[in-house]
C-alpha positions as CSV (number, residue, x, y, z in Angstrom):
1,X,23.3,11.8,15.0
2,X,25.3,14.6,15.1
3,X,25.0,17.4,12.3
4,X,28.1,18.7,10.7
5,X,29.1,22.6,10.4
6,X,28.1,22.4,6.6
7,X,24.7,20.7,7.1
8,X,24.4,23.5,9.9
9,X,24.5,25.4,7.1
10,X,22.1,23.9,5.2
11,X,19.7,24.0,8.2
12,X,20.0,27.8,9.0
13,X,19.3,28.6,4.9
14,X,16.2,26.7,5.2
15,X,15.1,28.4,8.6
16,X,16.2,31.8,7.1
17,X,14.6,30.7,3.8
18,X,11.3,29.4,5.3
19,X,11.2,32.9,7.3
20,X,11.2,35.2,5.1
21,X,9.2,32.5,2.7
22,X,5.5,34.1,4.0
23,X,6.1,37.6,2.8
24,X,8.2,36.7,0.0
25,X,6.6,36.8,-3.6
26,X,8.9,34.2,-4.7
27,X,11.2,31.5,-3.2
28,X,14.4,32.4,-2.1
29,X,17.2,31.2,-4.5
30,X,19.0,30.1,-0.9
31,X,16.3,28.2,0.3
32,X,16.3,26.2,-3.3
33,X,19.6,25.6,-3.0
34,X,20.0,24.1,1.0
35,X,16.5,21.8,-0.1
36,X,19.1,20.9,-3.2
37,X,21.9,20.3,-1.2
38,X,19.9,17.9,1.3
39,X,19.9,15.4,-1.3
40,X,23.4,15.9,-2.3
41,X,23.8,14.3,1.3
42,X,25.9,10.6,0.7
43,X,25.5,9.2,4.2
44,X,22.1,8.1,4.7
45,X,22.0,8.8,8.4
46,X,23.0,12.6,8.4
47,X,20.6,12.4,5.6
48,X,18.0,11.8,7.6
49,X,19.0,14.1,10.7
50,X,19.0,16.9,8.2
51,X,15.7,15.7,6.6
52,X,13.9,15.2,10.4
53,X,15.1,18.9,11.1
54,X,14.4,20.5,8.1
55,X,10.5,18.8,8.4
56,X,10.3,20.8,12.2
57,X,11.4,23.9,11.1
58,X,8.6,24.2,8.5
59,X,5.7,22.3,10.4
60,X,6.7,25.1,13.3
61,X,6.3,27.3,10.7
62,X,3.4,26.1,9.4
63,X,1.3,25.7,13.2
64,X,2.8,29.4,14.3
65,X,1.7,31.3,11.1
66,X,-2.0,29.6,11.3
67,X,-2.4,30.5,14.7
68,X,-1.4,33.7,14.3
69,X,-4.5,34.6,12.6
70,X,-3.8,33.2,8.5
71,X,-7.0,32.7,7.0
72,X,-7.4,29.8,4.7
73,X,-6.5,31.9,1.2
74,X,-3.3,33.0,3.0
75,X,-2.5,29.5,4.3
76,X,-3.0,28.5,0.6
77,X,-0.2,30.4,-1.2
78,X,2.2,29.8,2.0
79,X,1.6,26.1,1.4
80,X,1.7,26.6,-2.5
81,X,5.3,28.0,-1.9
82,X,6.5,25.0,0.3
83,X,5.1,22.9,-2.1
84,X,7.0,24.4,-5.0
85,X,10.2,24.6,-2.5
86,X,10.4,20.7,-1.4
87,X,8.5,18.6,-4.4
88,X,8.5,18.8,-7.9
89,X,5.0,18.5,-8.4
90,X,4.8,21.2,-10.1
91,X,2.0,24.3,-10.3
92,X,-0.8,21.9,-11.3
93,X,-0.2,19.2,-9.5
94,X,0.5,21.2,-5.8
95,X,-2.6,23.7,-6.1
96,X,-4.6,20.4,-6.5
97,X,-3.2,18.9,-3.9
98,X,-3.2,22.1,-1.6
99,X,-7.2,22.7,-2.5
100,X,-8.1,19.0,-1.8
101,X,-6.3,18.8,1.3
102,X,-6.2,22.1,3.3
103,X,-9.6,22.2,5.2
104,X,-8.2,18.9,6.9
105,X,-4.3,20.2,7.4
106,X,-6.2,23.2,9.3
107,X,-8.5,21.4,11.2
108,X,-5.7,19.1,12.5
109,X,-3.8,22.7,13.5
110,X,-7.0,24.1,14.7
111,X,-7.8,21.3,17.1
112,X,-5.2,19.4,17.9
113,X,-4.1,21.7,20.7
114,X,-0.9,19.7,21.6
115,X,0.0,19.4,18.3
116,X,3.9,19.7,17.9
117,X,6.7,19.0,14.9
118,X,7.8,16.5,16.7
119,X,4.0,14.4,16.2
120,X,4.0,15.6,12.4
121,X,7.4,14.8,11.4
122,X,7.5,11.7,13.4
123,X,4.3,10.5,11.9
124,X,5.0,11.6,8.3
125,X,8.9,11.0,8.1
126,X,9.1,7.6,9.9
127,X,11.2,6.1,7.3
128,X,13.7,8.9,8.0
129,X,13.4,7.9,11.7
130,X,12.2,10.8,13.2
131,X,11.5,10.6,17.0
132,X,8.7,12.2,19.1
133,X,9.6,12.1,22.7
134,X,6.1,13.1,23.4
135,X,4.3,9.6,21.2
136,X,2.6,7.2,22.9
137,X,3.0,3.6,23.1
138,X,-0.5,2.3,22.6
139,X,-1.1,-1.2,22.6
140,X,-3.7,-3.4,22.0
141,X,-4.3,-6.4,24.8
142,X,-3.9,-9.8,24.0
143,X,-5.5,-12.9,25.1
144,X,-3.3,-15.7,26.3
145,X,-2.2,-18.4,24.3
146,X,-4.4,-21.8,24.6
147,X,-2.1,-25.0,26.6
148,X,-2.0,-26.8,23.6
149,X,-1.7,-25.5,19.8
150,X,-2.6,-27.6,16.8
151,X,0.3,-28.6,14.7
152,X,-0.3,-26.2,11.9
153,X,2.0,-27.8,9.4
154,X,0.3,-30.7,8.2
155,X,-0.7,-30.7,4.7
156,X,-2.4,-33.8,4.0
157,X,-6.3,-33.2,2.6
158,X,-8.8,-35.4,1.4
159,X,-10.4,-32.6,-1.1
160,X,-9.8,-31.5,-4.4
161,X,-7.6,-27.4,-3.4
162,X,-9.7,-24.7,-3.1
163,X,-8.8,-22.1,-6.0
164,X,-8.5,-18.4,-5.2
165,X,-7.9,-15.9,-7.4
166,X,-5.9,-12.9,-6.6
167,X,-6.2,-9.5,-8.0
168,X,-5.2,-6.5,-6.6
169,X,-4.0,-2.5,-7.5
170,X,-6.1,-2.5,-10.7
171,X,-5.6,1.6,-10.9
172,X,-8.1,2.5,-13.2
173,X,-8.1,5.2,-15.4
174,X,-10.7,7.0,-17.0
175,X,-8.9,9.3,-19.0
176,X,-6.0,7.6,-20.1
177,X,-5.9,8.1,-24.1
178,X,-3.6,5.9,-26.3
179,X,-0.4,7.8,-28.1
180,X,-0.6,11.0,-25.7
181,X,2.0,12.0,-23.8
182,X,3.5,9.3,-21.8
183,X,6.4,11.6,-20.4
184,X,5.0,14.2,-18.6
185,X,5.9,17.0,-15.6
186,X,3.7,15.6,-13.6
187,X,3.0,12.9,-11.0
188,X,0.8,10.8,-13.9
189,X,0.7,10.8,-17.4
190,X,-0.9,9.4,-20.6
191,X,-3.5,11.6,-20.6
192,X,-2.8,14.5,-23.0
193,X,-0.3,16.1,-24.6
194,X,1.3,15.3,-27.5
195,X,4.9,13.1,-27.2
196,X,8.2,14.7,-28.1
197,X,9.5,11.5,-29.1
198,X,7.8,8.5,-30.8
199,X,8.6,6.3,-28.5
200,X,7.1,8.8,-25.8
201,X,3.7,8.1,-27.2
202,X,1.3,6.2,-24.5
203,X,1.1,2.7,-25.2
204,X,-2.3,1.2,-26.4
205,X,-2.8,-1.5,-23.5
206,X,-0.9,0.6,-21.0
207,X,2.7,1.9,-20.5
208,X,5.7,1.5,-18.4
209,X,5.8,5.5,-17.7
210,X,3.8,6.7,-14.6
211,X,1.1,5.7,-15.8
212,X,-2.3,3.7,-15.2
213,X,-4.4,1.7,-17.2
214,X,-7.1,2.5,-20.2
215,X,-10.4,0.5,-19.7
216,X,-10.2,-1.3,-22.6
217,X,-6.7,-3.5,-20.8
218,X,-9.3,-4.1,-17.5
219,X,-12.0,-5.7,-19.3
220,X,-9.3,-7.6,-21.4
221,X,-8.0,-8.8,-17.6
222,X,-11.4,-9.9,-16.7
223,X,-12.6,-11.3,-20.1
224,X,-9.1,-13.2,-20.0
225,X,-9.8,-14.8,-16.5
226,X,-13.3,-15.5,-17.5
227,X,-12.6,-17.3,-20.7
228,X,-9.7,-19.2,-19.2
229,X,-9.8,-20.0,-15.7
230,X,-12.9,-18.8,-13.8
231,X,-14.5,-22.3,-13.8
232,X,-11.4,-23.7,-11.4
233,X,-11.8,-20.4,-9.1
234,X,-13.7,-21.0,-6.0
235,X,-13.5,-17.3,-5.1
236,X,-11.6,-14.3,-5.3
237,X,-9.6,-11.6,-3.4
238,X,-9.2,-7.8,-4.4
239,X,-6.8,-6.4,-2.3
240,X,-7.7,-2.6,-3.1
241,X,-7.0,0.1,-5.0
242,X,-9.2,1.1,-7.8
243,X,-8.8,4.7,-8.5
244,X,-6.1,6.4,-10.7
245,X,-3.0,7.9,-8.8
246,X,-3.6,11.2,-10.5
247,X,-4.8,12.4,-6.8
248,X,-4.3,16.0,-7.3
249,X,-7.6,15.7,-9.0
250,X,-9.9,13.9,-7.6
251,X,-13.2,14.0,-6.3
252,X,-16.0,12.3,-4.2
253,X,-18.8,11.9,-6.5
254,X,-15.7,10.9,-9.4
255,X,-14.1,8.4,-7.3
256,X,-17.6,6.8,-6.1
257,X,-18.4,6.5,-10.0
258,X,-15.3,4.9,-10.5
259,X,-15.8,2.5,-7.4
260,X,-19.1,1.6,-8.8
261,X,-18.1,0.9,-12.6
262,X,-15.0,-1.6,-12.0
263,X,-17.5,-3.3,-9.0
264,X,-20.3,-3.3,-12.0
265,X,-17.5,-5.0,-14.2
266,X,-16.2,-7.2,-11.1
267,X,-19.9,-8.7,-10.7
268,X,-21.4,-8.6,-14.5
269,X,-17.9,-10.6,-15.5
270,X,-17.4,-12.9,-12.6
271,X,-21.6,-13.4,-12.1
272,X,-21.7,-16.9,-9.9
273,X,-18.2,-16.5,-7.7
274,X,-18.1,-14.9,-4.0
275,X,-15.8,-11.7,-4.5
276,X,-14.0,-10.7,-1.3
277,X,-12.7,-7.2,-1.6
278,X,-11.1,-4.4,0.6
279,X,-10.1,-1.1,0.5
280,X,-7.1,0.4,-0.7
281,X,-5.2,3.8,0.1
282,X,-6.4,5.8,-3.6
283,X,-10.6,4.8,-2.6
284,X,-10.9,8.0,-0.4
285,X,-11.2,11.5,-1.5
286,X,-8.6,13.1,-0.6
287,X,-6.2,10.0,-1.6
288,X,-5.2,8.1,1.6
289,X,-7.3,10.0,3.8
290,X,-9.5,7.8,6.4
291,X,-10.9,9.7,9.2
292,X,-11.0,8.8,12.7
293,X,-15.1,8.2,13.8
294,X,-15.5,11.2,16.3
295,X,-15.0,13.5,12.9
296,X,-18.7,14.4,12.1
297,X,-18.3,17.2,9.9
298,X,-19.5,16.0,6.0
299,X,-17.2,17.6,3.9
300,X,-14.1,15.9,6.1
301,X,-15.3,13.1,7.6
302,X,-14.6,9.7,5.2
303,X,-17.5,8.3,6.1
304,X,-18.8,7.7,2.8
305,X,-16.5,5.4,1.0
306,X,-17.2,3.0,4.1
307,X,-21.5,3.3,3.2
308,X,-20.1,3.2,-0.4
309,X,-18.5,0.0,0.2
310,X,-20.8,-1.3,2.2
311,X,-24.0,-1.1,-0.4
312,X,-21.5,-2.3,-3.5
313,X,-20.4,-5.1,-1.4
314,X,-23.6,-6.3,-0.2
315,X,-23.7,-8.3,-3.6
316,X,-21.0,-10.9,-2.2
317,X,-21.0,-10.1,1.6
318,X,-23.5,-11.5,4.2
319,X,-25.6,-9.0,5.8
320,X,-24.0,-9.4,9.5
321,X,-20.7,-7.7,7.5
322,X,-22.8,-4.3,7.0
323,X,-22.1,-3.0,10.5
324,X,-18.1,-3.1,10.7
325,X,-17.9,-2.0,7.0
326,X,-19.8,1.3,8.0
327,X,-17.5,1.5,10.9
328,X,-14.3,1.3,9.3
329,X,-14.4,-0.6,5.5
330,X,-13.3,-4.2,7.7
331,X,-15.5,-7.6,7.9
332,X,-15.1,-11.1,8.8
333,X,-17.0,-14.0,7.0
334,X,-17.2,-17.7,7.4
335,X,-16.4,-18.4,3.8
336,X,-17.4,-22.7,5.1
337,X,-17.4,-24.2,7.3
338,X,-13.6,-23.9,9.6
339,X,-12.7,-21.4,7.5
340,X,-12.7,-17.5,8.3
341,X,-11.6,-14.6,6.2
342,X,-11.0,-11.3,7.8
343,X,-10.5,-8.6,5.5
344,X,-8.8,-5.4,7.3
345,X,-8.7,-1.8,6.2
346,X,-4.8,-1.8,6.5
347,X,-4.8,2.0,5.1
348,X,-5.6,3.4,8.9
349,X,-1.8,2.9,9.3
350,X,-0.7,4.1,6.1
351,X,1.4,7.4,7.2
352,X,0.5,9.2,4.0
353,X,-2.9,9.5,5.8
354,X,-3.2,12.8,7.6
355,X,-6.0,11.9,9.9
356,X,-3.1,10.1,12.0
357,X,-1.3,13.2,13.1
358,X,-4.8,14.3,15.0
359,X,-5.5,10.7,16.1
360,X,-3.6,7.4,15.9
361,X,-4.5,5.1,18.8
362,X,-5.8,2.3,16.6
363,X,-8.0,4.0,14.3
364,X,-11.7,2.7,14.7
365,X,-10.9,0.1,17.2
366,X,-10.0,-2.1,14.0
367,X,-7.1,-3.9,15.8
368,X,-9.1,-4.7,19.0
369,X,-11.7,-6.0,17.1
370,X,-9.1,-8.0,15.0
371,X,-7.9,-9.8,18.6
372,X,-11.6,-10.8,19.2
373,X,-12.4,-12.3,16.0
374,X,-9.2,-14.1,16.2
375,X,-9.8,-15.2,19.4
376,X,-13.2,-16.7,18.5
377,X,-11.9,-18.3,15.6
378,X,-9.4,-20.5,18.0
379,X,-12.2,-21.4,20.3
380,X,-14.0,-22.6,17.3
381,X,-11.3,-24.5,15.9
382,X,-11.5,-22.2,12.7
383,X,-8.5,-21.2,10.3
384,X,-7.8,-17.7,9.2
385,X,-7.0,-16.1,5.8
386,X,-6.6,-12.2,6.3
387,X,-6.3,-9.6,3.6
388,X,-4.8,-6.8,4.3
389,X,-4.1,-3.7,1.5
390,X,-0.9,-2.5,3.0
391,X,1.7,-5.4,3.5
392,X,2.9,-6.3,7.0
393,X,6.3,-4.1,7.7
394,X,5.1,-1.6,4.8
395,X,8.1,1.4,5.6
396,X,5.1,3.5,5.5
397,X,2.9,1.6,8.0
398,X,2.3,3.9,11.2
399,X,5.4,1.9,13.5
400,X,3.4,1.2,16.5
401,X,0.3,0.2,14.3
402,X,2.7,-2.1,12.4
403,X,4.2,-3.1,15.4
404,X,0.6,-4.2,17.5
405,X,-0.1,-5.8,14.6
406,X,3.3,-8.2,14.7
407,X,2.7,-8.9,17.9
408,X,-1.5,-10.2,16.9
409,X,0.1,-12.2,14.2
410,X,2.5,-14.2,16.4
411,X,0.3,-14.7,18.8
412,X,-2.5,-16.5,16.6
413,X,0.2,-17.6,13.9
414,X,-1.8,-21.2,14.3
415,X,-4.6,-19.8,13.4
416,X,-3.7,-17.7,10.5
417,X,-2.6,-19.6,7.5
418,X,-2.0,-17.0,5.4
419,X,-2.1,-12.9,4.3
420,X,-2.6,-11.7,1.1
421,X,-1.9,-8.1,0.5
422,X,-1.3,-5.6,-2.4
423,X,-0.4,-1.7,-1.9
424,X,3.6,-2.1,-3.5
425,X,2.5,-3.4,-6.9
426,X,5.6,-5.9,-6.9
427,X,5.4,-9.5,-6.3
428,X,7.0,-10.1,-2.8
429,X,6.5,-12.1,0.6
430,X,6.7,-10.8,4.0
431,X,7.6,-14.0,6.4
432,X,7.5,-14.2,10.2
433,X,9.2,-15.8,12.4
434,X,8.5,-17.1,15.8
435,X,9.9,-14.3,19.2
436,X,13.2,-16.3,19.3
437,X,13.7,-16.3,15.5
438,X,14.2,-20.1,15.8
439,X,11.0,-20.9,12.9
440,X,8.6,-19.4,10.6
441,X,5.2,-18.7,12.0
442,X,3.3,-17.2,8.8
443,X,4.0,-16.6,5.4
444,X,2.2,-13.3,3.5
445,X,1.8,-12.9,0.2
446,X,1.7,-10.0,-2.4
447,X,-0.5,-10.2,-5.4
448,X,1.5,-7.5,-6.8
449,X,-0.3,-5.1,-9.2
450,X,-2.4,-4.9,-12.4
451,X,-1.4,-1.4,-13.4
452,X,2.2,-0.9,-14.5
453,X,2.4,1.7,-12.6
454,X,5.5,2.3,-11.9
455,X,7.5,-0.1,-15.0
456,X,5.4,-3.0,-14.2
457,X,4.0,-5.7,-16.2
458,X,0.3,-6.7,-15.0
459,X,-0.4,-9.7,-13.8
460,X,-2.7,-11.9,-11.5
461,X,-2.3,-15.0,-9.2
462,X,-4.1,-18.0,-8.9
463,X,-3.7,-20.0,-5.3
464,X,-3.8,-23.5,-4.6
465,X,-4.8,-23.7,-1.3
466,X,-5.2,-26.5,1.0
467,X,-9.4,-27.0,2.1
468,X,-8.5,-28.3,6.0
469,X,-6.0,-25.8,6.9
470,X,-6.2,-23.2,4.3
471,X,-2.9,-23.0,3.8
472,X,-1.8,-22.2,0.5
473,X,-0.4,-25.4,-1.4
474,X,1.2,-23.7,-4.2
475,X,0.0,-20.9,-6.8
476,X,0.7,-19.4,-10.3
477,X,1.5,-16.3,-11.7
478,X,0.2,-14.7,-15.0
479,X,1.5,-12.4,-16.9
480,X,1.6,-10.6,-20.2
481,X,4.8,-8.8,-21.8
482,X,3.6,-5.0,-22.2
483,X,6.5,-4.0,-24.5
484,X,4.9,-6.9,-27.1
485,X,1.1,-6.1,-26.4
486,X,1.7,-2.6,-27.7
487,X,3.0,-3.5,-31.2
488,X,-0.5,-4.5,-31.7
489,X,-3.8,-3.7,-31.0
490,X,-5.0,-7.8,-30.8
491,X,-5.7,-8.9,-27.1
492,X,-2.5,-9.1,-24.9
493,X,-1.2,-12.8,-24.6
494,X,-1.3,-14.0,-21.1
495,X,0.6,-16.1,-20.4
496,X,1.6,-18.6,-16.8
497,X,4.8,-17.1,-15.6
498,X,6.2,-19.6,-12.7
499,X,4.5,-21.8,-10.2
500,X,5.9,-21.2,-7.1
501,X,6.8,-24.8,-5.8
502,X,8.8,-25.7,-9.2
503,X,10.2,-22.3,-9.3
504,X,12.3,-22.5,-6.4
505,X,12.3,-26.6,-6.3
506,X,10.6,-26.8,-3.0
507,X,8.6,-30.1,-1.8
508,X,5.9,-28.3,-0.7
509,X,4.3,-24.6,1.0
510,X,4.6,-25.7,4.5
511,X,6.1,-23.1,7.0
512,X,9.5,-25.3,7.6
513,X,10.0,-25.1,3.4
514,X,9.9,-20.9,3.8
515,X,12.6,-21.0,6.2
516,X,14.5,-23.7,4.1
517,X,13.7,-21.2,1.2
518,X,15.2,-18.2,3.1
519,X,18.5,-20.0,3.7
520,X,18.5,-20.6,0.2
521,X,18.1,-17.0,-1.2
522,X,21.0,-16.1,1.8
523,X,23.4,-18.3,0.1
524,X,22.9,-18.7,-3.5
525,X,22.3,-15.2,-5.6
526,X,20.9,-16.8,-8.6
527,X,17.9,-17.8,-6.2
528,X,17.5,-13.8,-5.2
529,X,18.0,-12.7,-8.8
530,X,15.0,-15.5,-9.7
531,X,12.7,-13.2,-7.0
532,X,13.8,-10.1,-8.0
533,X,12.7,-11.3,-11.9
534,X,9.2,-12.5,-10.8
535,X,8.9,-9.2,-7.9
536,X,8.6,-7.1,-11.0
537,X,7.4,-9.8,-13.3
538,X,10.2,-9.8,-16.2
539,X,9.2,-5.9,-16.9
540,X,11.6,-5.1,-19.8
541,X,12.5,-1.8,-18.4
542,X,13.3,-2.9,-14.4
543,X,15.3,-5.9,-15.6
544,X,17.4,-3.5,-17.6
545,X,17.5,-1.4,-14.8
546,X,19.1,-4.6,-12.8
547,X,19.1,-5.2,-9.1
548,X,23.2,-5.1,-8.3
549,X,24.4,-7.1,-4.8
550,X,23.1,-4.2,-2.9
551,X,19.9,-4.2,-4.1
552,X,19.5,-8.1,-3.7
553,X,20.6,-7.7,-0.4
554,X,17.7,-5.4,0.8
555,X,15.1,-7.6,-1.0
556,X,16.5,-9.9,1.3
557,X,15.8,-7.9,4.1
558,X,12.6,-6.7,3.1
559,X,11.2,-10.7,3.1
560,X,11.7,-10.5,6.9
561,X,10.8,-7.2,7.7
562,X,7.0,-7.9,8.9
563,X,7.2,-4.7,10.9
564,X,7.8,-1.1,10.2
565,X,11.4,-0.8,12.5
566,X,12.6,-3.4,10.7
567,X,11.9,-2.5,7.3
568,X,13.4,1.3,7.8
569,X,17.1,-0.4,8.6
570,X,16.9,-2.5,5.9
């Protein structure tokens, strides 16, 4: 993409700006106004270029000055200054992030010795398609297919469905206080403060600001599904994320209290039904951090949240689980008999995860191990549910993790019958198709969020799912209506919001149905509007925000998009 002579300019203020940026006591007004004008940029594409270049010229910055000899306080106000320059975080908010994450930023520069801009940016601004010439193209070796494959679409079962409840994104937090400021400078509120406004004012059983949710609404969620459905469920799937997404503040010993309270809840609440949980991106201190296994030192390595997880999840997981839980937070369990769940730690792609720029060739062999249980599981004639905490073609999955990944699902499609995921908090599907594009192969499916986080109303899914194939049959979605749960301080009233097979009139979840289901969102907007409604589950604030022709469109695109290059050009 070729830069134009004023985006030249922009580039040469931010390399002039970022220059004089180390000995300067304050920002340069020129530098604030090129970052400015970057987003002033119409055409996404030159947007990008400028973005890609503007991220080299600092990381350079960043790698020379370390090496030169800054010690860690100096490497603290440079990157408190490039924090102020490019986000607006704000001073709280970036000298919390700067202090939690600096001793691993300077181990990567330390040790990495052929670490360039072109690794960092490519690695951290993916969505903005920067390139690294020097990236390699890792992949992980696949088995070939078996002469003959099952015929995976047939529905007919001689069992009452197995019931699986899905909660994910729950986003707990501890110090969310009713009627303080929901409207705050920084990246979460409803904390403190007192509101401006009325209306401002955090809302008793959460609020559609960025904001989390008070204890009191999670053990209403759990009470709720206790009282009312738990006795249909046969087990249940937490797709990750616990902890609050105020991550300039965390801590180890404050996240693995956190961890342990809602898994104290999770069992005392739900005592006789088999849990299967994963981990999501906010477990870790710092916040999406998951370090590769050759990093030994304690106060970097991530180690603990995978012992963590494997002691709290010892109460629903056999014991042969224990050993690839300590390895990377993964398992796989025979739930009965022909029926396999693989739960993945997903957040090993996630590109928010710094730990990739020092090592990315599928982190903790977790993909290579993914082939072989897959591989068993077809020789023993088994069916596969995976969960996964980051969605297949997540913009912010690592490309050629996201990609290997594609490439394992197609390949034992028969064998999976279906993903469930969380990470986005919005109620979407990812569908594959077969190499050619000719059929769907695999359907996953988003359990959305409980936290409203950001505009959201909470919910939970129940699946329907098929016990010979374990493929899903049909499932609900409940809600409640935030706006209407904070006019009182009486327990929110769930309520069932669609059923997926009358919602969209289909005769049934089989793979030929999606694709039938597909051609009918391509041609008929009322169908897309009716996703877009349940995607962010009839929150009064996102359906008066709307979702124009434009916006339907990419939802479109985004149903498809099961890897990482496709969802960047949708």
């Amino acid at each position: 993409m070729k830069i134009n002579a004023q985006q030249k300019g922009i580039l040469k203020a931010i390399r002039d700006g970022v220059d004089k940026l180390i000995a300067s006591k304050h920002v340069p007004i020129s530098l604030t106004k090129a970052v400015q004008n970057i987003s002033k940029i119409e055409n996404n594409a030159e947007s990008d270029a400028v973005i890609c270049e503007t991220c080299k010229t600092v990381i350079n910055h960043v790698i020379q000055y370390r090496r030169s000899g800054a010690n860690k306080d100096s490497m603290k106000v440079y990157f408190k200054k490039l924090c102020k320059t490019f986000t607006d975080w704000g001073d709280t908010a970036c000298q919390g992030y700067i202090d939690i994450e600096i001793d691993t930023a300077l181990f990567i520069i330390d040790n990495k010795k052929n670490l360039t801009p072109d690794r960092v940016c490519a690695i951290s601004f993916q969505a903005q398609k920067c390139s690294d010439p020097g990236a390699k193209n890792w992949s992980v070796p696949l088995p070939p297919p078996p002469k003959k494959q099952e015929n995976k679409l047939e529905l007919k079962y001689d069992e009452n469905p197995l019931k699986i409840l899905h909660l994910t994104d729950i986003h707990y937090d501890p110090l969310y206080k009713p009627g303080s400021n929901a409207l705050c400078d920084e990246p979460l509120c409803c904390q403190s403060g007192v509101p401006v406004k009325s209306q401002d004012a955090a809302g008793y059983w959460g609020d559609y600001n960025v904001c989390d949710m008070p204890k009191h609404s999670v053990v209403d969620l759990l009470d709720h599904i206790k009282t009312k459905h738990l006795k249909d469920v046969d087990f249940i799937y937490y797709t990750g994320d616990i902890i609050s997404h105020k991550s300039w503040t965390t801590s180890k010993d404050e996240n693995i209290k956190t961890i342990k309270e809602i898994y104290g809840l999770f069992a005392s609440t739900f005592v006789n039904t088999t849990i299967y949980p994963i981990l999501g991106n906010h477990e870790p201190h710092p916040t999406d951090f998951y370090s590769p296994g050759n990093i030994l030192q304690n106060q970097l390595s991530t180690q603990w949240i995978f012992n963590l997880s494997a002691s709290e999840w010892s109460r629903w997981l056999p014991k042969n689980t224990q050993g690839t839980i300590r390895n990377g937070g993964y398992y796989s369990v025979l739930a009965r008999p022909g029926f396999r769940i693989i739960a993945l730690n997903s957040n090993f792609c996630f590109t928010s995860n710094l730990w990739l720029i020092y090592e990315d060739e599928d982190p903790r062999e977790q993909l290579a191990w993914l082939v072989e249980e897959l591989y068993q599981a077809e020789k023993n004639n088994e069916k596969v549910h995976i969960l996964s905490h980051i969605p297949p073609g997540e913009i912010l999955c690592h490309k050629r993790w996201s990609n290997q990944f594609h490439k394992i699902v197609n390949r034992f499609a028969h064998v999976i019958s279906a993903q469930f995921n969380g990470h986005t908090h919005i109620d979407e599907l990812r569908i594959f198709f077969n190499e050619d594009n000719s059929k769907v192969v695999n359907v996953a499916f988003n359990g959305a969020s409980f936290t409203t986080f950001v505009g959201f109303n909470p919910n939970f899914k129940i699946y329907q799912v098929n016990p010979s194939t374990a493929m899903v049959i049909d499932y609900d979605q409940y809600i409640f209506n935030l706006t209407k749960a904070n006019q009182y301080k009486t327990p929110p009233q769930w309520y069932k919001q669609y059923s997926f097979k009358e919602a969209y009139d289909l005769p049934d979840l089989s793979l030929t149905s999606f694709g039938d289901l597909l051609k009918k969102m391509s041609g008929d907007d009322k169908v897309l509007w009716q996703y877009f409604r349940f995607l962010v589950r009839d929150s009064d604030v996102k359906l008066k925000e709307g979702c124009n022709q434009k916006c339907l469109k990419q939802l479109l695109c985004y149903i498809t998009a099961v890897e990482t290059a496709q969802s960047v050009n949708c």
